[in-house]
C-alpha positions as CSV (number, residue, x, y, z in Angstrom):
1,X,99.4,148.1,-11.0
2,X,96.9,148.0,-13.7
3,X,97.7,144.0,-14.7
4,X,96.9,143.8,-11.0
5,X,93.6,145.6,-11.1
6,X,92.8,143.8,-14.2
7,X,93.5,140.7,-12.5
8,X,90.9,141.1,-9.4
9,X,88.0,142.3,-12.0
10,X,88.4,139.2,-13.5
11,X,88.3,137.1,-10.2
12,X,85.3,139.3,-9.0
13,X,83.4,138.9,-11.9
14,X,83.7,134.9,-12.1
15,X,82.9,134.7,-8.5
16,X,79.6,136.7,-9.1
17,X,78.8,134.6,-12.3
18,X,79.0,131.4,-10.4
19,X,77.2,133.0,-7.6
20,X,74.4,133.4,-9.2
21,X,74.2,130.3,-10.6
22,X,74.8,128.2,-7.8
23,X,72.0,130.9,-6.5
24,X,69.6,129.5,-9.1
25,X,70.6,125.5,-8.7
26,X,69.6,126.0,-4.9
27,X,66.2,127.8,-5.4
28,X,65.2,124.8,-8.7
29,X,65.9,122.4,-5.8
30,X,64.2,123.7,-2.9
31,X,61.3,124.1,-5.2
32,X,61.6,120.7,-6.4
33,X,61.8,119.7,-2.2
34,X,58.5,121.9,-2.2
35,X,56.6,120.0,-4.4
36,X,57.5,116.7,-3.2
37,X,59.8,115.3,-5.7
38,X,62.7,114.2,-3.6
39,X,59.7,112.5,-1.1
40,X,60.3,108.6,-1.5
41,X,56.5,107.3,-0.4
42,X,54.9,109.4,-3.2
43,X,56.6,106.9,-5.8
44,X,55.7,103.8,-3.3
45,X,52.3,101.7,-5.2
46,X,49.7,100.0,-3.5
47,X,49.4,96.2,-3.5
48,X,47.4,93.6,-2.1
49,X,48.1,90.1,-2.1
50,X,46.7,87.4,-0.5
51,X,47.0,83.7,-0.4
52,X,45.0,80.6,0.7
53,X,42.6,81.2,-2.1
54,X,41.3,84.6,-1.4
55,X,42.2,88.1,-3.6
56,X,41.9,91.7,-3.0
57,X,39.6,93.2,-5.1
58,X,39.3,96.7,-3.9
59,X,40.9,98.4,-0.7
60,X,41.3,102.0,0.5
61,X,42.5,103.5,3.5
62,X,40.5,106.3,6.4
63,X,43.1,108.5,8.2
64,X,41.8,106.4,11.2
65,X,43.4,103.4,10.1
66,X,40.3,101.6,9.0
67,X,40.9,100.0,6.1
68,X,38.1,99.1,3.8
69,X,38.5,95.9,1.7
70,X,36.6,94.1,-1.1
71,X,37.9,90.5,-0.4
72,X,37.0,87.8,-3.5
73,X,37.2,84.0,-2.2
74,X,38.1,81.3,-4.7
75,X,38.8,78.1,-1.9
76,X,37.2,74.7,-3.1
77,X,34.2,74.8,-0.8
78,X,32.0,77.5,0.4
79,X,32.9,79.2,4.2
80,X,32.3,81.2,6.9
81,X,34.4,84.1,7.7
82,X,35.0,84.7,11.1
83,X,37.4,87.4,11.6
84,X,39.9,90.0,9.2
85,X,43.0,91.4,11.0
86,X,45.3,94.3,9.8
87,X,48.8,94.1,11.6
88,X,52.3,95.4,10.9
89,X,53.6,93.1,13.3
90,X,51.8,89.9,11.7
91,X,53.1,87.6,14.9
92,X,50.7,89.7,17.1
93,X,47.5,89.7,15.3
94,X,44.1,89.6,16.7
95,X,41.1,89.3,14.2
96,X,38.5,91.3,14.6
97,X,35.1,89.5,13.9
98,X,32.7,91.2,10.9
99,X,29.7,92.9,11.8
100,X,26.7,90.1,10.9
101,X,24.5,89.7,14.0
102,X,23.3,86.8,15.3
103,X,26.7,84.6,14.4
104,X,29.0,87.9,13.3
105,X,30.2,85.6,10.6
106,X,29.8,86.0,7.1
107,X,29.1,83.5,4.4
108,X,30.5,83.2,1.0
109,X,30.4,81.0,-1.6
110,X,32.6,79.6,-3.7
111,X,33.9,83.0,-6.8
112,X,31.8,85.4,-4.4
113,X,33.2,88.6,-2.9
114,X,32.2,90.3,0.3
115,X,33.1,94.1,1.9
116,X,34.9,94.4,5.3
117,X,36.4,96.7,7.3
118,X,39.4,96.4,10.2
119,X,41.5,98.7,12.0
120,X,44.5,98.3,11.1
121,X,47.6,98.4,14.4
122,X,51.6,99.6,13.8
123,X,54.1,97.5,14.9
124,X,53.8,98.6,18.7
125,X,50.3,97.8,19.2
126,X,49.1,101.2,18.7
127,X,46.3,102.0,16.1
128,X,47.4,103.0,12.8
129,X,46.6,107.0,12.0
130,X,48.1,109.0,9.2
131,X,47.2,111.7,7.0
132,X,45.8,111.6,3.5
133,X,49.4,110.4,1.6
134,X,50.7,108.2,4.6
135,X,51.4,104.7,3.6
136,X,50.9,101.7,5.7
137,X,52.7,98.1,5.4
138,X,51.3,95.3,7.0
139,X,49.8,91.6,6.9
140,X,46.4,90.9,6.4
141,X,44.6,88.0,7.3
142,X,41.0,86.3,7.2
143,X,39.8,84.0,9.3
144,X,37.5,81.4,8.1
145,X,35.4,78.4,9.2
146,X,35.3,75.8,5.5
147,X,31.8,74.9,5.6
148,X,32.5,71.2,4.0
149,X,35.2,70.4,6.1
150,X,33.7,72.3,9.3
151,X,37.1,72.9,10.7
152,X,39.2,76.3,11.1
153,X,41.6,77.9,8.7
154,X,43.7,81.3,7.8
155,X,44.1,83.1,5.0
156,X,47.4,85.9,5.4
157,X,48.5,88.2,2.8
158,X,50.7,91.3,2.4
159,X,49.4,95.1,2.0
160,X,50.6,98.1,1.5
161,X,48.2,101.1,1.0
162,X,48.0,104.8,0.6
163,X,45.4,106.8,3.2
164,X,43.0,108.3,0.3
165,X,40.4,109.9,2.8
């Protein structure tokens, strides 16, 4: 009887060593959960990049979905822009003309930079609205009148941004 008693004291105490530390794994991990660790879009980075000779020199994000954006120009003859869009679904994009009355256009010469701003739409249509932290993938384009040339082009690029306020 007592190899037998000896025999449970043993089991009982390796299941309540164990215990405990499979206790302490679980609470490391739910307070790594806590602090975000296992949350994929805080390791996601921001990029902007843009073709048709145009870059992104600056860009942030409102909780709104207005995106602010510092757009440098580097085409071989001065312009006109027209209209900056901000789609996920670049196949449905509308341009939304700058604010620059009379024309609403703005001019920029050739290595210059100008600030705009466009609200930027999810796939569906619907505006874009996160909170600070929320990332948002899209197209961006610029549309653009070249002043030499007097005929109508488009400049699309690729963004994906963090809302910072």
């Amino acid at each position: 009887m007592n190899f037998k008693n000896g025999r449970l004291q043993a089991a009982v105490e390796y299941l309540s060593m164990y215990g405990w530390a499979i206790i302490i794994v679980a609470i490391a991990i739910l307070a790594l959960a806590a602090l975000g660790v296992f949350n994929p879009q805080a390791y996601v980075g921001q990029q902007c990049a843009m073709g048709g000779g145009f870059s992104c020199v600056s860009y942030s994000m409102a909780e709104n979905g207005m995106l602010f954006i510092t757009i440098a120009q580097s085409t071989i003859s001065p312009i006109l822009v027209t209209g900056v869009g901000c789609y996920a679904n670049s196949n449905d994009m509308e341009l939304q003309a700058p604010y620059n009355p009379p024309s609403n256009e703005i001019p920029m010469q050739i290595g210059s930079s100008s600030n705009f701003s466009s609200q930027c739409y999810n796939y569906n249509g619907t505006k874009f609205g996160g909170g600070i932290g929320a990332v948002y993938e899209g197209s961006i384009a610029v549309s653009y009148i070249n002043t030499v040339k007097e005929y109508k082009e488009l400049g699309v690029g690729t963004l994906v941004v963090r809302v910072s306020h």
